[in-house]
C-alpha positions in Angstrom: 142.6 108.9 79.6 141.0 111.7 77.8 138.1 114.1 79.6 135.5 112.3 77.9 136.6 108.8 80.0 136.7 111.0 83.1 133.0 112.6 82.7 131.5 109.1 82.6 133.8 107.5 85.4 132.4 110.7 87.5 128.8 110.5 86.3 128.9 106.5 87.1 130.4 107.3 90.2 127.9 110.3 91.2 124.8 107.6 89.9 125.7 105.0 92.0 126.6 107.4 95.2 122.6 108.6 94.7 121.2 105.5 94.5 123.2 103.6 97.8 122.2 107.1 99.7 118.7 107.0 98.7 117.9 103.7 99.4 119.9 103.3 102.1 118.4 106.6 103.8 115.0 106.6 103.0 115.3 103.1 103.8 116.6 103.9 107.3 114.6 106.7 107.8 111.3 104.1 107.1 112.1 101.8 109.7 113.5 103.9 112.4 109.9 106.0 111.6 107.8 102.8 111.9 109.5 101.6 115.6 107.4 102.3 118.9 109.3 105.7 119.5 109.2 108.3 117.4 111.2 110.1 117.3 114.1 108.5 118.5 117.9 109.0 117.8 118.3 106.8 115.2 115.5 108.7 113.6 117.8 111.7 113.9 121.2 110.7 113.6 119.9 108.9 110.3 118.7 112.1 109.2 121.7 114.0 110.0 123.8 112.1 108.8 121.1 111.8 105.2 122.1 115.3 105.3 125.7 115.8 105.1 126.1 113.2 103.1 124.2 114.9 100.3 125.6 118.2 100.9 128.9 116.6 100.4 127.6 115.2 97.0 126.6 118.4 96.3 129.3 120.1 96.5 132.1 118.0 95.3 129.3 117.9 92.1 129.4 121.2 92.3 132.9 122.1 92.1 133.3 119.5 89.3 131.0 121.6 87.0 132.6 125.0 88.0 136.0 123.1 86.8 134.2 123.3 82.9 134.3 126.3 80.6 130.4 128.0 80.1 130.0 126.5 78.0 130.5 122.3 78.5 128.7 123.5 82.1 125.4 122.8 80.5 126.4 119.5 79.1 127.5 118.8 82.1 124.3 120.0 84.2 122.4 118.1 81.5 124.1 114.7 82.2 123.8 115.3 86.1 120.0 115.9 86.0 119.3 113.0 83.9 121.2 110.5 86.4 119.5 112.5 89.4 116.2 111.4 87.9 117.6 108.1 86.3 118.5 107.6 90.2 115.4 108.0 91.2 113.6 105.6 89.3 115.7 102.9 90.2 115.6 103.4 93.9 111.3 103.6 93.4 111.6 100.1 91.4 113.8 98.7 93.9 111.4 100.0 97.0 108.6 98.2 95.1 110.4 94.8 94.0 111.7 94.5 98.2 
């Protein structure tokens, strides 16, 4: 497998793990906001665990773009930003299809 393969299998990978936490978070963070008590601790594990969850992302992403020379970085940072918002979108649309 050459780099090239790798970069997309980590940018899929990275895509999909945004998505599932988005929805599934904000998701959870709706409903647990939206019972009698609020806040309760589902409200805040929920949000805890939101949290670390995307620090880990964060910073396994961000030791995969240190790994690149300067230059391929930007590329790299490129490709990441454009899934981040690519992300986005899709969890919107599925929000407003559910």
């Amino acid at each position: 497998m050459t780099t090239n393969k790798y970069n997309m299998w980590f940018l899929s990978g990275y895509g999909i793990a945004t998505i599932l936490l988005l929805y599934f978070g904000l998701n959870g963070l709706v409903v647990t906001a939206l019972s009698d008590k609020f806040p309760n601790a589902r409200f805040i594990t929920i949000l805890a665990l939101f949290f670390i969850v995307a620090w880990s992302i964060g910073l396994g992403t961000r030791q995969y773009i240190n790994s690149f020379t300067k230059d391929t970085q930007n590329k790299i940072r490129n490709s990441f930003l454009c899934i981040t918002v690519f992300s986005w979108i899709i969890v919107l649309i599925l929000f407003s299809v559910s």
